[in-house]
Each structure stands twice: as C-alpha cells, then as structure tokens.
C-alpha positions as CSV (number, residue, x, y, z in Angstrom):
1,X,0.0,0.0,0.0
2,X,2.9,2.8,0.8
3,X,4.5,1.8,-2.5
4,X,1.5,2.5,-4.6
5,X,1.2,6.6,-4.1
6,X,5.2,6.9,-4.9
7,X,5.4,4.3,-7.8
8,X,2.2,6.3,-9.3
9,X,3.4,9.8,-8.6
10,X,7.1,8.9,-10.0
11,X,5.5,7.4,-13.2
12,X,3.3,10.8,-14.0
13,X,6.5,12.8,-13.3
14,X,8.8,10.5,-15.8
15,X,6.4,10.6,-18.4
16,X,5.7,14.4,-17.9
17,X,9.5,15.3,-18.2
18,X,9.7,13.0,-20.8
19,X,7.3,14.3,-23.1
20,X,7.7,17.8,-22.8
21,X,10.7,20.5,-24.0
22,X,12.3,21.7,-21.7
23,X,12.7,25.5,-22.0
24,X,15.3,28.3,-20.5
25,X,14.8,31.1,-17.9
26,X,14.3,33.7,-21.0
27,X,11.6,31.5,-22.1
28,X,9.8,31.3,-19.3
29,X,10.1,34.6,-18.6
30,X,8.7,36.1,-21.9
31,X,5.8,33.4,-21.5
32,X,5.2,35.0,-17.8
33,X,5.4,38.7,-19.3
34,X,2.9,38.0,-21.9
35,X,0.2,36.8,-19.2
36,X,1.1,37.4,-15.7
37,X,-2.0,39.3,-14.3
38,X,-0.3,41.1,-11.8
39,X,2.2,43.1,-14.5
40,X,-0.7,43.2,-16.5
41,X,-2.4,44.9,-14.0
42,X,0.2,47.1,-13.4
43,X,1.0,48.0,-17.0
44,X,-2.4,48.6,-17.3
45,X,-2.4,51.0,-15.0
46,X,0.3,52.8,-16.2
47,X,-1.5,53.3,-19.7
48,X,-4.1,55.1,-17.5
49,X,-1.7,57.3,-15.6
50,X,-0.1,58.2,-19.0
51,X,-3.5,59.1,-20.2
52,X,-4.3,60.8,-16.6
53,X,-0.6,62.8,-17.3
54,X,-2.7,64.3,-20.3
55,X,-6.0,65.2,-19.3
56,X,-3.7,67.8,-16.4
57,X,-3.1,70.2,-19.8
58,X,-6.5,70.8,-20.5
59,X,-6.5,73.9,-17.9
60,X,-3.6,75.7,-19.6
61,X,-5.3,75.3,-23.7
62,X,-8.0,77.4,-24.8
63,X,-11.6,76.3,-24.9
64,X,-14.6,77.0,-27.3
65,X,-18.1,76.4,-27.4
66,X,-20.9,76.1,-29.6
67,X,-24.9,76.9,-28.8
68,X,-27.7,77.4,-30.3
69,X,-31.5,77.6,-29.2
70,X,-34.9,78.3,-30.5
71,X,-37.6,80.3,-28.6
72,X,-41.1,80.2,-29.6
73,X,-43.2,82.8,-27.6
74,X,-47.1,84.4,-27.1
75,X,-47.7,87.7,-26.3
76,X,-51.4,88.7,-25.4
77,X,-51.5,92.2,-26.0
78,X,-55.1,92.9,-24.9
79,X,-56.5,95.3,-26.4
80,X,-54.8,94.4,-29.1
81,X,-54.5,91.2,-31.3
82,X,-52.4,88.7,-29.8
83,X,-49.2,88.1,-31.4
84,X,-46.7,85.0,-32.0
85,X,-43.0,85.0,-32.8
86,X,-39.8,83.0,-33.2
87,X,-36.5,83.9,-31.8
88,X,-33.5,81.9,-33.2
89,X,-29.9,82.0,-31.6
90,X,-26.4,80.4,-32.6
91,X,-23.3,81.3,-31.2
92,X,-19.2,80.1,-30.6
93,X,-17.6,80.8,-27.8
94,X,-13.9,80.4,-26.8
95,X,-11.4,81.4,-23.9
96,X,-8.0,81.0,-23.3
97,X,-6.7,81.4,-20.0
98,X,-3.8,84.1,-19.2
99,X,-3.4,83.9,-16.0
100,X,-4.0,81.2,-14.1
101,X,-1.2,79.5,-11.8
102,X,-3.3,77.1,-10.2
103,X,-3.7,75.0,-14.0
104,X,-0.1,75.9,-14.1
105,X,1.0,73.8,-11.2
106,X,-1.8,71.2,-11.9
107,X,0.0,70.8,-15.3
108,X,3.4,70.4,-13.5
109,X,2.0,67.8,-11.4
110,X,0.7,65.9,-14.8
111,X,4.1,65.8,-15.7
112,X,5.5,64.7,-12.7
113,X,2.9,61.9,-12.5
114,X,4.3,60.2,-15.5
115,X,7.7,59.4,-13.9
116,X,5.9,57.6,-11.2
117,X,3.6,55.8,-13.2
118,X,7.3,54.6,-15.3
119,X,8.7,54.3,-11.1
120,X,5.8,51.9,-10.9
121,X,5.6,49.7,-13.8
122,X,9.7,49.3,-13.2
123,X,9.4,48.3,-10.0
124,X,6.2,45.7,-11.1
125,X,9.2,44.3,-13.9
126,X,11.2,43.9,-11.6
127,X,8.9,42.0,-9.3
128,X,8.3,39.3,-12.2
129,X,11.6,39.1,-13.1
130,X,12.3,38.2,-9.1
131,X,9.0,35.9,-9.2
132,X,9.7,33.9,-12.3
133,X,13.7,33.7,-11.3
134,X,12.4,32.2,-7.6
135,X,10.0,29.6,-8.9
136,X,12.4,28.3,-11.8
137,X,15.1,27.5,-9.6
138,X,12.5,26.1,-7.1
139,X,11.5,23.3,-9.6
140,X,15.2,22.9,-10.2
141,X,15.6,22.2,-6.8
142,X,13.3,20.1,-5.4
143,X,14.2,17.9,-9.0
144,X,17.6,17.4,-7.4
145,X,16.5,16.6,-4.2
146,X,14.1,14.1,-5.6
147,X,17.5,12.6,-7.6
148,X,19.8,12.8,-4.6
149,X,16.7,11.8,-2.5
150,X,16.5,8.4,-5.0
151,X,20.3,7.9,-5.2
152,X,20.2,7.8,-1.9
153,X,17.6,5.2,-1.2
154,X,19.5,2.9,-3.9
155,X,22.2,3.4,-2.0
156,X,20.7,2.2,1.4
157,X,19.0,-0.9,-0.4
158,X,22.7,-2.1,-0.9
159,X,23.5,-1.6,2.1
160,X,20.4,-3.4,3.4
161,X,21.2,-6.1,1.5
162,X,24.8,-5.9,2.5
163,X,23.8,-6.6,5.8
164,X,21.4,-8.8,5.6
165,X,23.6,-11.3,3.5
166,X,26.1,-10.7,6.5
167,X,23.7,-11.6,8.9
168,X,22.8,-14.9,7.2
169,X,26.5,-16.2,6.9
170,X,27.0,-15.3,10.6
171,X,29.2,-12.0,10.2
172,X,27.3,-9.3,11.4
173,X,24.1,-9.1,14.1
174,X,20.5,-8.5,13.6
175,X,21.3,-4.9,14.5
176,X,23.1,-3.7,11.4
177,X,20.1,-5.0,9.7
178,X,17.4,-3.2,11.7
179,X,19.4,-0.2,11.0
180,X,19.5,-0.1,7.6
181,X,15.7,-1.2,7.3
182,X,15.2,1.7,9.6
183,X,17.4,4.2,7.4
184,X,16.0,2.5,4.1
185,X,12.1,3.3,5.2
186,X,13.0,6.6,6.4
187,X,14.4,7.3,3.2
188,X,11.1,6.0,1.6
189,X,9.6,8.9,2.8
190,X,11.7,11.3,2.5
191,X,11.1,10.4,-1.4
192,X,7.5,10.7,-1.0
193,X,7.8,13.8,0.5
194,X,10.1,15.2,-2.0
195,X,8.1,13.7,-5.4
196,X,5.3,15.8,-3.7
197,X,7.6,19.2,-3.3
198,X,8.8,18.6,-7.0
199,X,4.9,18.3,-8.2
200,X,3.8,21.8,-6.3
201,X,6.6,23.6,-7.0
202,X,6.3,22.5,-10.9
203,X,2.0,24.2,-10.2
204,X,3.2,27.5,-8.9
205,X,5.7,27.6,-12.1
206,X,3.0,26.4,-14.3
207,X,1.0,28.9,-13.2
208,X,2.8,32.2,-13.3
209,X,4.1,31.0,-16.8
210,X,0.4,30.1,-17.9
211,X,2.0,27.2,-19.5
212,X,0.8,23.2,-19.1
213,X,4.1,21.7,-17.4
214,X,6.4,23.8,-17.9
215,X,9.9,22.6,-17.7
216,X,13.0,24.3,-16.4
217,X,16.4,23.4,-18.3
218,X,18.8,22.4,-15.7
219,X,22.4,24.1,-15.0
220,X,25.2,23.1,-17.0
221,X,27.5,21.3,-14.8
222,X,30.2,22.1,-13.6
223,X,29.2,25.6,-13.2
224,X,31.0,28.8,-12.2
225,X,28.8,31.4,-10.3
226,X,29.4,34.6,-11.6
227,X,31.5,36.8,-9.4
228,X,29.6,40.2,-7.8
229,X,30.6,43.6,-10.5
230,X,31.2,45.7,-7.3
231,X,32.6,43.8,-4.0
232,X,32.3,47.2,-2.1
233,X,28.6,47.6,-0.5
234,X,28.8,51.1,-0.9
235,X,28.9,50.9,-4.9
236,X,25.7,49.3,-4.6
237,X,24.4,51.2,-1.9
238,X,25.0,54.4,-3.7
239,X,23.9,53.4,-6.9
240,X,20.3,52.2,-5.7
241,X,20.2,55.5,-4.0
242,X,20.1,56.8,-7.2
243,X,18.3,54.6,-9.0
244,X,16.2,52.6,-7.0
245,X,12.7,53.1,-8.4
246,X,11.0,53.0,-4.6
247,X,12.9,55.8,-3.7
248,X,12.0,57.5,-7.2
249,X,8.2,57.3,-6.1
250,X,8.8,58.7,-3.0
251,X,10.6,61.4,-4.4
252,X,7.9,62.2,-6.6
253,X,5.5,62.1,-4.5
254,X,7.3,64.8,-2.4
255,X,7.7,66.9,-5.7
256,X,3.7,66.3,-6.2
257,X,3.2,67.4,-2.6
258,X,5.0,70.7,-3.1
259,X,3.5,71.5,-6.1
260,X,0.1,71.0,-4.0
261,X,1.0,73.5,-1.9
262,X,2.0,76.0,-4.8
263,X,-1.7,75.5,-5.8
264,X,-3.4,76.0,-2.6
265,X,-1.3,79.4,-2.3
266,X,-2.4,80.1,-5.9
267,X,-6.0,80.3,-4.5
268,X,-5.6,83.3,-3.2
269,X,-3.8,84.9,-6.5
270,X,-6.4,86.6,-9.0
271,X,-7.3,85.0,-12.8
272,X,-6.8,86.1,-15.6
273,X,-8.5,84.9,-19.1
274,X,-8.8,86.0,-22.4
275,X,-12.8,85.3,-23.8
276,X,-14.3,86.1,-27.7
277,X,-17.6,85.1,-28.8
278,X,-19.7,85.3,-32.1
279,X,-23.4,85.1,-32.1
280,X,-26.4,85.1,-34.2
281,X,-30.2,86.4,-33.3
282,X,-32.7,86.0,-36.1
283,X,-36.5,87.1,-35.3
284,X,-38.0,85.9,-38.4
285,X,-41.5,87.2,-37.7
286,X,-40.9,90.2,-35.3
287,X,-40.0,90.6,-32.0
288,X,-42.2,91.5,-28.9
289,X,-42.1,95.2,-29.8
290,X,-42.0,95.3,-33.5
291,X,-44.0,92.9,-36.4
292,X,-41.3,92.5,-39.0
293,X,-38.3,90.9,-38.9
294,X,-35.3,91.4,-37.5
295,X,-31.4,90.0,-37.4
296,X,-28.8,91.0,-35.2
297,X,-25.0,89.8,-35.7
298,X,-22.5,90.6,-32.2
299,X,-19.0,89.8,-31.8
300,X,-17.1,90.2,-28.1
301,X,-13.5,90.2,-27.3
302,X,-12.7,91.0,-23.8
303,X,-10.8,89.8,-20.3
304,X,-11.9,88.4,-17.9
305,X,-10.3,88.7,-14.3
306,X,-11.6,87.1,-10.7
307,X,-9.8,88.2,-7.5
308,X,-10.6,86.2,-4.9
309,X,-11.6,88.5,-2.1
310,X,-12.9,86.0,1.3
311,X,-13.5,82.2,1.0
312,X,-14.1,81.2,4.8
313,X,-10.9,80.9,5.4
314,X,-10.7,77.2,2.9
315,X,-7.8,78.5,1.4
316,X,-5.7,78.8,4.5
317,X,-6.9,75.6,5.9
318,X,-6.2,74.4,2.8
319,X,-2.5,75.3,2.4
320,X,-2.3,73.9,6.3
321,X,-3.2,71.0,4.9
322,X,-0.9,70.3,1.9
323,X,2.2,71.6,4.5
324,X,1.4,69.0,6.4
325,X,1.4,66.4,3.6
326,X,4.7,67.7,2.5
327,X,6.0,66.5,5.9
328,X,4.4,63.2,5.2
329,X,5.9,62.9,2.0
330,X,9.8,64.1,3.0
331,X,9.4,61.2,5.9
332,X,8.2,58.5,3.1
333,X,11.2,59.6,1.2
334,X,13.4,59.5,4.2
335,X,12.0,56.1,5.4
336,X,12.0,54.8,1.8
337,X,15.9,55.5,1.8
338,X,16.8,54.0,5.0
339,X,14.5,50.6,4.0
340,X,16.1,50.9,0.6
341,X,20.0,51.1,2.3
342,X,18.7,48.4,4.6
343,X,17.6,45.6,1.6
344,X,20.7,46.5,-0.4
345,X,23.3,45.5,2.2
346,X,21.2,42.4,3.3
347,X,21.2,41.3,-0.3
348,X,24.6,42.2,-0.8
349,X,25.7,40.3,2.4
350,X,24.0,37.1,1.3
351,X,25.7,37.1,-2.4
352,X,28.7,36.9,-0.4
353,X,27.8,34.6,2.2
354,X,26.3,32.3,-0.6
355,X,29.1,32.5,-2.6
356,X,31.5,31.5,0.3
357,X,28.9,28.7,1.1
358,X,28.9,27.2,-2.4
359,X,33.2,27.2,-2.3
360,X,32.9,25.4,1.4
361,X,30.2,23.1,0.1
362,X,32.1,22.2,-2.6
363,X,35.1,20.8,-0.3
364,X,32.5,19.3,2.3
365,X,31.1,17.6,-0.7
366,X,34.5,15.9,-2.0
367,X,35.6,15.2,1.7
368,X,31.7,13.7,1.9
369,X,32.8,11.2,-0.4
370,X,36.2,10.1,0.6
371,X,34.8,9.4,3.8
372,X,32.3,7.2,2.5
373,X,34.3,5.1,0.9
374,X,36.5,4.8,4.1
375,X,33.9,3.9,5.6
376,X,32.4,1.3,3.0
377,X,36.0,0.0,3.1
378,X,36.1,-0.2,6.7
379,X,32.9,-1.7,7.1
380,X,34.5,-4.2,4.5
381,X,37.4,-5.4,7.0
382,X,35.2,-5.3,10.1
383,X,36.8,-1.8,11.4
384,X,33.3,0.6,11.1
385,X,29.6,-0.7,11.3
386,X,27.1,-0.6,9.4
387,X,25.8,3.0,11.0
388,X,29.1,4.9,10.2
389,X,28.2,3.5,6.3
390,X,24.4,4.9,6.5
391,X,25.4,8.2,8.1
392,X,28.0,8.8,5.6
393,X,25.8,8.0,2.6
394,X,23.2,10.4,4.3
395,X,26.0,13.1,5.3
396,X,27.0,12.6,1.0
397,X,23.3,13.1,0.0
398,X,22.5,15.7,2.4
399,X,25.9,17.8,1.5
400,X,24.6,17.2,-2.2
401,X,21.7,18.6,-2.1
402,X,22.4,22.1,0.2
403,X,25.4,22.4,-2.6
404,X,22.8,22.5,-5.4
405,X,20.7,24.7,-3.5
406,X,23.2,27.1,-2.3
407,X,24.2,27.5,-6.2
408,X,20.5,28.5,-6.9
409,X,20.0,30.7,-3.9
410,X,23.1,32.8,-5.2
411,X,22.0,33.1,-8.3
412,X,18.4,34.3,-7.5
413,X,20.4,36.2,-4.9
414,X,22.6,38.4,-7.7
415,X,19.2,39.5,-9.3
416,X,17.7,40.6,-5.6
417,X,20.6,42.3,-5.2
418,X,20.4,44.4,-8.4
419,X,16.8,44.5,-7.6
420,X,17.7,46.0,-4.4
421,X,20.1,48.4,-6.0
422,X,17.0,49.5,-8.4
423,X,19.3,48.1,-11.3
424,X,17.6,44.9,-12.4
425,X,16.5,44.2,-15.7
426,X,15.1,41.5,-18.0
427,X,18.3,41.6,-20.0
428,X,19.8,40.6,-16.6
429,X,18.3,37.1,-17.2
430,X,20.5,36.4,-19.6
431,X,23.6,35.9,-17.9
432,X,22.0,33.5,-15.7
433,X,20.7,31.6,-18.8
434,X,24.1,30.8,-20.4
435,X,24.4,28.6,-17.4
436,X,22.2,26.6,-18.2
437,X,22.7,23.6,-20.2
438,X,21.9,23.9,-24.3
C-alpha cells in the first residue's frame, strides 16, 4: 500500500518530463510577461496614468463652445391682437486662459505623474523578473532533491542487502540489519515527500508562466557562479540610491506634494482669461415690440479677471493641509531610503555569504565522499559498522543537495541584489541563462 502513491506519482513525473521541451529562464520569462495578471495589472495601469498625465493640460489650452437655441413665444396684447413669434440664436464661444497658476501647477504635477507611473511599472518588472527567477530555480531544486533523494535510497537498499547477507552467513548481528531497514524506510519517505515538493513547486511555475508543465532546463555542470561587479557595499548602496525606483516614487511624491501646496497658495492669486464670442439672433416674424423681422450679428472680445476677495478661510486651511502632507511625503522619502540602504546590504551580504557557502560546500562535498568510501572499506574489513556506512551516505546526499541549493539561492540572490540596488532588468536574465545547459 505505501509503495503505490510513490510508484504512481514517479510514473506521472517520468512521463511528464519526458514528453515535454524543456525550456530556458528567458523562455519562461517572456511566457510569464505576456500573461502574468499582476504586470498586467500594473502596465495597465500605467497606460491610465499616462493618459491621466494628459488630461492635467486641458486647464492651460483654450476652450470653445458652440450653442444654439430656438424660442417660440405668445404675447397677449389685450386690447390688441395677440401676437406670436420666433427667436432663433447660434453662437461660438472660446477662452484661453492668461493667467491662471493654479492650471499651471496642476500641469506640472501631470508631468511629474508620468515618472511615477514609469517608477511603478519598473518596480512591477522587476517583481516578475524576481518571481519567475524564484519559482524556476525552485523546480530545479526540489528535481535534485528528488534525484539525490533516489540515489540515496539505492544506496541504502545495498547496504540493506549488505547486511542482511552478512547476517545470514553469521558476520554481522541483527542490528546492522534493523538499522539499515530503519534508514532505508526513512528514506522511503523522504522520497514521497520530496516527489510531492517537485509536483507543487512545478503548479506555482505552471501557473505564473500560464503554461501546461512547464519545464526548467537544468544548470550546466560544472558551473561557475558569476562573481559580484562591485565587491564594495557602498557601490551598490550608492547606486540604488540613485536609481532605486521605490525611492524614485517617493521622491515624486514629495515633488507632487509641493506643487500641491503651490496650488493651494495660488487660491488666493487673481485669474486672468482671455474670452471672444460670435453670435447670431434672427426674429423671423418680429420681436415682442415690432412685427417684422429682425437679425442682429454681435461679436465680443474681452478679459476676464476674478480676485478672490474671502473664502471662509478654505484657502488657508487648505495650504495647512498640503504643508502637512509635504511633511508626510519628506518622511516617506526618508523612510524609503533608510528601508532601501537596509535591503541592499542584506542582499549584498548574502551574495557573499552564498558564494563562500557554495566554495565550502564544494570541499564538504568531496571530503563527503572520501569518507564514505573509508567507511564502506572499513565496514568491509570489520573496522566501522554498518551505522558509520548509512550516516556517511546520508551526510554525502544531504551535503549534495544544500550544494545545489546554495548554487540557486546565489544566483536568485545576484538579481535581488540588483533589484535592491533599483538596477535589475530583464536583459539581466540572460547571464543567468548561459548557465544553463543547451
């Protein structure tokens, strides 16, 4: 009964992997770009926020107008004979405004609303690129654990057998072979457990790709890491200072915020517009004081001007108001900075650490081995037990698999790190994709 679920879940995963291409990081990426909901979302909105960018020049471009009516009126002129007449009406309007700072500033702010709607859609980008990066790598990973996993459990069968053969000819006790049926079972599970990761990790890649088992090409092996551009934290720190695109919004917004406050101080500053008009009055059959008809053409040009004289005090309040959200934006920008700084060095400081973890793994992983066969030859001439065997196999396996891992982790590290430092880019993806085997 426990062999069932494994046999049947390894047989799906053999003939998945077998009938399907596997494809590269770039791949999946494009695939990911051209469906993901969330960047979709967020490209989306930036589309709006262009078009939003727009709309903010309307106040500063002249308008014009066209109208036109028709009046039909009674006029009961007792003692006279009442009286019916028509009044037609067309006229274009159109004003340009001269002087008005508050459109002024509300046209700055349009302009400043398209860098943060780019700020945005960079920092969604980058968020996929992150996303897709993570759950690749994943799959890659719990593959190899699955292999070392079923290395592994051969491994411990031969052992098993080992001992039990020893057993039956007298050389060994009933111990070493209760030990290795122990380890062997354990191991049973630990494959269960690990087809199981390899299957949900494959659904979240499937699903953020929008493809039907998707599968990641493996790395090319032996691989060398690539090395970090800048092994000084303050290059990196420095440069997503200036280019991290969190700190961009925040830095808009503070722009915005100031420009607000221009605006509320403009409502107290007099306007100033330039208005000319054309209109037509036709009275076909007489007016209310004459019978015949009548047509009367007008053109106006003049200025306009509005000085704001009391308002209830709403203006004051008002600019209150946006000095306070100044404030609030200048400590988002400072707190945005300090978080910022604070993700850059933690990401910097694992590249690093990773990279020395990969070197020491490396060593651990070819002293893992030479003590294993010790041990297998020791075991051989009656100088180790069976135990010292198993836990060297599992210390092998185990040492294995944290090496493969370690070697993903750095690489998804390098692309949060230019992440953090506001530097990352699709193109970075393809640096990590020559590793990979073609």
């Amino acid at each position: 009964m426990q062999r069932f679920p494994l046999a049947s879940i390894s047989f799906a995963m053999a003939a998945s992997i077998g009938t399907v291409h596997a494809q590269s990081l770039l791949e999946l990426f494009d695939a990911a770009r051209a469906t993901d909901a969330t960047y979709q979302s967020a490209k989306a909105l930036y589309d709006a926020n262009l078009a939003k960018a727009d709309q903010a020049k309307a106040g500063i471009l002249p308008t014009a107008g066209l109208a036109a009516g028709l009046n039909r009126s009674f006029l009961d002129n007792t003692p006279s004979a009442n009286r019916a007449y028509t009044t037609q009406t067309i006229g274009v309007s159109a004003s340009q405004p001269l002087y008005r700072p508050a459109n002024w500033v509300t046209y700055e702010q349009g302009k400043k609303s398209v860098g943060l709607a780019q700020a945005v859609l960079t920092v969604a980008e980058q968020d996929l690129v992150i996303r897709v990066a993570q759950a690749y790598f994943d799959v890659l990973a719990a593959n190899d654990t699955l292999v070392f996993v079923r290395a592994q459990k051969t491994a411990v069968a031969e052992q098993l057998a080992s001992a039990k053969r020893n057993f039956e000819v007298g050389t060994s006790t009933i111990t070493d072979t209760r030990e290795a049926q122990a380890r062997f079972d354990l191991v049973r599970a630990q494959e269960i457990a690990a087809a199981n990761d390899v299957l949900v990790k494959k659904v979240a890649l499937d699903t953020l790709v929008s493809k039907v088992n998707a599968q990641p090409t493996p790395l090319a092996l032996p691989v060398t890491l690539p090395t970090l551009q800048a092994d000084d934290v303050g290059t990196w720190v420095q440069q997503a200072e200036a280019n991290h695109p969190g700190i961009q919004q925040a830095q808009i917004a503070l722009d915005v915020a100031r420009l607000e406050t221009e605006k509320a101080k403009a409502g107290n500053k007099p306007t100033l517009d330039l208005t000319a008009g054309y209109g037509i009055t036709r009275s076909p059959n007489g007016t209310s004081s004459s019978s015949t008809s009548a047509r009367t053409n007008a053109t106006t040009v003049g200025l306009s001007l509005n000085l704001p004289l009391f308002a209830g005090y709403s203006i004051q309040n008002r600019i209150r108001e946006t000095l306070s959200l100044e404030d609030k934006a200048q400590a988002d920008l400072d707190a945005a900075r300090r978080s910022v700084t604070q993700a850059t060095r933690t990401a910097f400081y694992g590249v690093v650490s990773g990279l020395g973890q990969v070197q020491a793994l490396e060593a651990a992983e070819s002293s893992s081995q030479i003590a294993l066969d010790a041990n297998k030859l020791g075991y051989q001439v009656g100088v180790r037990i069976n135990i010292d065997v198993l836990n060297s196999q599992s210390q092998l396996f185990q040492t294995k698999r944290d090496l493969a891992q370690a070697r993903y982790s750095v690489l998804v590290g390098g692309l949060k790190l230019r992440q953090a430092s506001g530097s990352l880019k699709p193109e970075d993806l393809q640096a990590v994709n020559a590793l990979l085997v073609r």
